[in-house]
C-alpha atoms as an extended CHARMM CRD file, in Angstrom:
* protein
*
       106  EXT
         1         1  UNK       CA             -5.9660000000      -19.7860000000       21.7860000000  PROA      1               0.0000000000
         2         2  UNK       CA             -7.9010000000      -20.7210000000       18.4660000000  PROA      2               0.0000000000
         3         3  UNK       CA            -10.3750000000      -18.5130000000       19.0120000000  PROA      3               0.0000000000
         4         4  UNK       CA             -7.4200000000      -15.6360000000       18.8320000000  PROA      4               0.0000000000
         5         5  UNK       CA             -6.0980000000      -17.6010000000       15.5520000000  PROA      5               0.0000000000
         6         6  UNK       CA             -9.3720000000      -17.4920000000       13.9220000000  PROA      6               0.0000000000
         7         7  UNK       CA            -10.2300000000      -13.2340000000       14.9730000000  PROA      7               0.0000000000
         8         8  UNK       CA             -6.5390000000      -12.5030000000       13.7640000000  PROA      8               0.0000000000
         9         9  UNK       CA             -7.2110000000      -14.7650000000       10.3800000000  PROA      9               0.0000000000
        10        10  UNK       CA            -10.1720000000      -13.0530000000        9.9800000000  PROA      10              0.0000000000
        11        11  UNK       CA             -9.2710000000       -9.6260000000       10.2960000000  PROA      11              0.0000000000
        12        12  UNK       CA             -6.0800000000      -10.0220000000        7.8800000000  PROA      12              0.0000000000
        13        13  UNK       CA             -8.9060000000      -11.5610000000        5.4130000000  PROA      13              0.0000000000
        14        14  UNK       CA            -10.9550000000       -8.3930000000        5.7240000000  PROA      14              0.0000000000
        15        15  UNK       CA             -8.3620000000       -5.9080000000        5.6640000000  PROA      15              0.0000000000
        16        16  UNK       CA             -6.6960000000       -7.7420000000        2.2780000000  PROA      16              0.0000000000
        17        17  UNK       CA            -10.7170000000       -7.7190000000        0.9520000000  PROA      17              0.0000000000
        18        18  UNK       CA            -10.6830000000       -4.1180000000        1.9190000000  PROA      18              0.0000000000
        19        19  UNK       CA             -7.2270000000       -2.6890000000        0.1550000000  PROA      19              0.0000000000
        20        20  UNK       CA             -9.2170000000       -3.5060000000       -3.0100000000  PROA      20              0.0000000000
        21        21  UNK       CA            -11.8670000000       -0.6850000000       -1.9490000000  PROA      21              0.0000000000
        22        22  UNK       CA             -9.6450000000        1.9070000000       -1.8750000000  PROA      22              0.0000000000
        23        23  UNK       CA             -9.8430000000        4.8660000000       -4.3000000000  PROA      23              0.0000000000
        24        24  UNK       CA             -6.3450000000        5.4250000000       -5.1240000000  PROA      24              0.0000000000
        25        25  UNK       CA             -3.1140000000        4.2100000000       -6.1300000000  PROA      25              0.0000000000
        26        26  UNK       CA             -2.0150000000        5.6760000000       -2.6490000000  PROA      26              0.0000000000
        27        27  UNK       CA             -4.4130000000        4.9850000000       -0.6000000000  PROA      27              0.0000000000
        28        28  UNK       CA             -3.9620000000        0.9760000000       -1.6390000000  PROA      28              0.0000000000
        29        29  UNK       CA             -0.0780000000        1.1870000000       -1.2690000000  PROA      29              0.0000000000
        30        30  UNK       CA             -1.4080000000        2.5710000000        2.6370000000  PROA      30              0.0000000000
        31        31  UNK       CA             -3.4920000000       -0.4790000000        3.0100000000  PROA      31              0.0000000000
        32        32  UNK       CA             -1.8680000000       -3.2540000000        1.3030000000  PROA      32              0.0000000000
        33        33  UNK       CA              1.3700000000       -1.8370000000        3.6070000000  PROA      33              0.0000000000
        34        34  UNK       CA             -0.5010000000       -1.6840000000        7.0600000000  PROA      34              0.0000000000
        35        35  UNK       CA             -1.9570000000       -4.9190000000        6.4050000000  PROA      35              0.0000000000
        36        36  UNK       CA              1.4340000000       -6.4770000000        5.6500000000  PROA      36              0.0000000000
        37        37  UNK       CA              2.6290000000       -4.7700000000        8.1150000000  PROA      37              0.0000000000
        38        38  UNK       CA              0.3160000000       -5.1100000000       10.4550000000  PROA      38              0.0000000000
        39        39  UNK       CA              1.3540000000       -9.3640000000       10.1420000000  PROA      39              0.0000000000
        40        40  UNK       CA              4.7410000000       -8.9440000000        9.9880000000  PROA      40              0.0000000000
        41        41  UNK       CA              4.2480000000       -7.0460000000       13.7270000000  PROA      41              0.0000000000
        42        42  UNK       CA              1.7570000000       -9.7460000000       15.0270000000  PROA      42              0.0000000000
        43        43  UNK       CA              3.9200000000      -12.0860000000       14.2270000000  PROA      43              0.0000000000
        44        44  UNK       CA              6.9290000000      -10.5670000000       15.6840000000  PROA      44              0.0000000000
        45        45  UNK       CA              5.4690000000       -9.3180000000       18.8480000000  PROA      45              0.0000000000
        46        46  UNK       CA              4.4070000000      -12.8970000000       19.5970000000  PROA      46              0.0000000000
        47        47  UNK       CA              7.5170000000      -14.3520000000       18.9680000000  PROA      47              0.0000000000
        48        48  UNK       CA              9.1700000000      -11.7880000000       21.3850000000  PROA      48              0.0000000000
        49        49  UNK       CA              6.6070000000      -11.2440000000       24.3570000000  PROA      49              0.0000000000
        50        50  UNK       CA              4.6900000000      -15.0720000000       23.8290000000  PROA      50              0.0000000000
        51        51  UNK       CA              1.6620000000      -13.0610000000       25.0830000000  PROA      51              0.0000000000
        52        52  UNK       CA             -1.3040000000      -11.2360000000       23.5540000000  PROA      52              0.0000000000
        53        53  UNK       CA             -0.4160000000       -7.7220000000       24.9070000000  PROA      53              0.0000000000
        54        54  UNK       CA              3.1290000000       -8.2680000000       22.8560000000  PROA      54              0.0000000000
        55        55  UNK       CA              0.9750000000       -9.3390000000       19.7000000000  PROA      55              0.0000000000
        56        56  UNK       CA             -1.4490000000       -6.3790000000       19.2940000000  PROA      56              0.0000000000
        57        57  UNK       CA              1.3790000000       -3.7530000000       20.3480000000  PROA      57              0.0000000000
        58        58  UNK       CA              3.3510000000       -6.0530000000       17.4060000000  PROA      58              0.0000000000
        59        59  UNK       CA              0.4720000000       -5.4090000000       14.9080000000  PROA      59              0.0000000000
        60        60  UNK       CA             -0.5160000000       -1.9870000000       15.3290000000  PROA      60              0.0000000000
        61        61  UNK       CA              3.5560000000       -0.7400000000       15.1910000000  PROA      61              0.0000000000
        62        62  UNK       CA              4.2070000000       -3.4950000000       12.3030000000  PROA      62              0.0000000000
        63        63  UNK       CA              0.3750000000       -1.3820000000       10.6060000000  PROA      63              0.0000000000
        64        64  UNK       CA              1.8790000000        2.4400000000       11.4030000000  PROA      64              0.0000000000
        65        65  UNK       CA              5.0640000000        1.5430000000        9.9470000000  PROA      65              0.0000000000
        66        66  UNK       CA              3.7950000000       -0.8920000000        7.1200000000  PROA      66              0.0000000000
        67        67  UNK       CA              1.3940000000        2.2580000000        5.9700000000  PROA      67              0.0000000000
        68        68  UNK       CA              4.1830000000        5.1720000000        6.0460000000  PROA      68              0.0000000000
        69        69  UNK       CA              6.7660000000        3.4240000000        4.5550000000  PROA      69              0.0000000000
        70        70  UNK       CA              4.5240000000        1.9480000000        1.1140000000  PROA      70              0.0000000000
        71        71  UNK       CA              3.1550000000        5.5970000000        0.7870000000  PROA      71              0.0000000000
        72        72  UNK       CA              6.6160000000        7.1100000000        0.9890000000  PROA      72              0.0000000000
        73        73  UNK       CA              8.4340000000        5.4950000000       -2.1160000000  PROA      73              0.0000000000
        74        74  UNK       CA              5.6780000000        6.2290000000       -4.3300000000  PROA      74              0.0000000000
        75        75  UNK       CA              4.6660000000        8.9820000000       -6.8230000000  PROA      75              0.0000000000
        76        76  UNK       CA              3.1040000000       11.8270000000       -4.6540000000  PROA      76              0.0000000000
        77        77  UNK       CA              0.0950000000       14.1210000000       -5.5690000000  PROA      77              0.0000000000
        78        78  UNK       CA              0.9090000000       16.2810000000       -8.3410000000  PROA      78              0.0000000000
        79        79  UNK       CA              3.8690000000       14.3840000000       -9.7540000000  PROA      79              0.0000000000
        80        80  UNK       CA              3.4430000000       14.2540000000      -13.5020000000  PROA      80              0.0000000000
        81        81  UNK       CA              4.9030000000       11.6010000000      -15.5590000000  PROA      81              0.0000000000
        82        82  UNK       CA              6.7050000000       11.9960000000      -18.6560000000  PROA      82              0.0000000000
        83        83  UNK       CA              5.5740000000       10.9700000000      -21.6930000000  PROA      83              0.0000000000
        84        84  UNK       CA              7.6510000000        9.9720000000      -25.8430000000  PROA      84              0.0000000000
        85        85  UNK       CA              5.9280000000       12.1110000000      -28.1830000000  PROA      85              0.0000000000
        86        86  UNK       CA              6.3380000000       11.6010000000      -32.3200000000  PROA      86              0.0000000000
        87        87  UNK       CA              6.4730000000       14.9650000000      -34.1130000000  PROA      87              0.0000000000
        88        88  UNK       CA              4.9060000000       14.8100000000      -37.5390000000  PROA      88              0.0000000000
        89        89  UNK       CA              8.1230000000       14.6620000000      -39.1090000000  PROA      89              0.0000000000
        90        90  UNK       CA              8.9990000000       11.2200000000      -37.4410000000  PROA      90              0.0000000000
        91        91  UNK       CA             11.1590000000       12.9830000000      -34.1860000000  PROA      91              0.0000000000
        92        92  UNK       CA             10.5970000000       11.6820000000      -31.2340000000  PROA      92              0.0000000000
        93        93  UNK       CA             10.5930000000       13.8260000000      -27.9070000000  PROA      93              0.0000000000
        94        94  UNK       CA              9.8420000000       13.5740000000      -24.3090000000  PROA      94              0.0000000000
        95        95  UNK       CA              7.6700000000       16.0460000000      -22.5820000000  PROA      95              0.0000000000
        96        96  UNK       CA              5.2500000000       16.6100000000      -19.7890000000  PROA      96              0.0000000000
        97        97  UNK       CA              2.1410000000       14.1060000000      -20.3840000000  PROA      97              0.0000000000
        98        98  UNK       CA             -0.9220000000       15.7970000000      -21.3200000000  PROA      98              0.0000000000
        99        99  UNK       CA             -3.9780000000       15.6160000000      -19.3380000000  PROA      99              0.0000000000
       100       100  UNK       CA             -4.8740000000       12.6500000000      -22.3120000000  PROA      100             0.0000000000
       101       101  UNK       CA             -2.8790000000       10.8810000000      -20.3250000000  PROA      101             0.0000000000
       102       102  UNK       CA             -3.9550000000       11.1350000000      -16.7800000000  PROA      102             0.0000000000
       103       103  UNK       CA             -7.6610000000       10.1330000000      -18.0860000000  PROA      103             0.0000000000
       104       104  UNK       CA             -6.3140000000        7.3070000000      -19.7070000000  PROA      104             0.0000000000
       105       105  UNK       CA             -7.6410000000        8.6310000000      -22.9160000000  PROA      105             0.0000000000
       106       106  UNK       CA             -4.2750000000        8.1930000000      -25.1190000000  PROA      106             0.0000000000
């Protein structure tokens, strides 16, 4: 049984080192979720079944799950943000950021 402790140590290690590879904001709310979820499941498949079938079935739900639900609450695709503007006369608005923004060149 420590042998199983130290593969399922090690692969929540890599897959936290990983979630810092990814390329987008998304795509690390998808891995940071699966691999949360992905312990919350092992954990709760082996406090149900006691077995190793129970504890992998536990992880890869608790993964699916963990991954749809962080990339569902966040800003999709396409969303723009809105951004306070000051008019030269000292208003201030809000409008549609510019493309300044989304470069991080404001």
């Amino acid at each position: 049984m420590n042998i199983m402790k130290f593969a399922a140590l090690g692969a929540v290690a890599l897959t936290i080192g990983l979630a810092g590879c990814s390329q987008t904001p998304q795509q690390q709310r998808a891995t940071t979720g699966a691999a949360l979820g992905g312990a919350g499941g092992a954990l709760v498949g082996q406090a149900i079944g006691r077995d190793t079938k129970s504890t992998l079935i536990g992880a890869g739900a608790g993964a699916l799950l963990g991954a749809v639900v962080a990339t569902s609450g966040g800003p999709q695709p396409g969303d723009r943000q809105m951004c306070r503007y000051q008019a030269p006369d000292g208003r201030v608005y809000v409008a549609e950021c510019d493309d300044r923004y989304y470069r991080g060149q404001y």
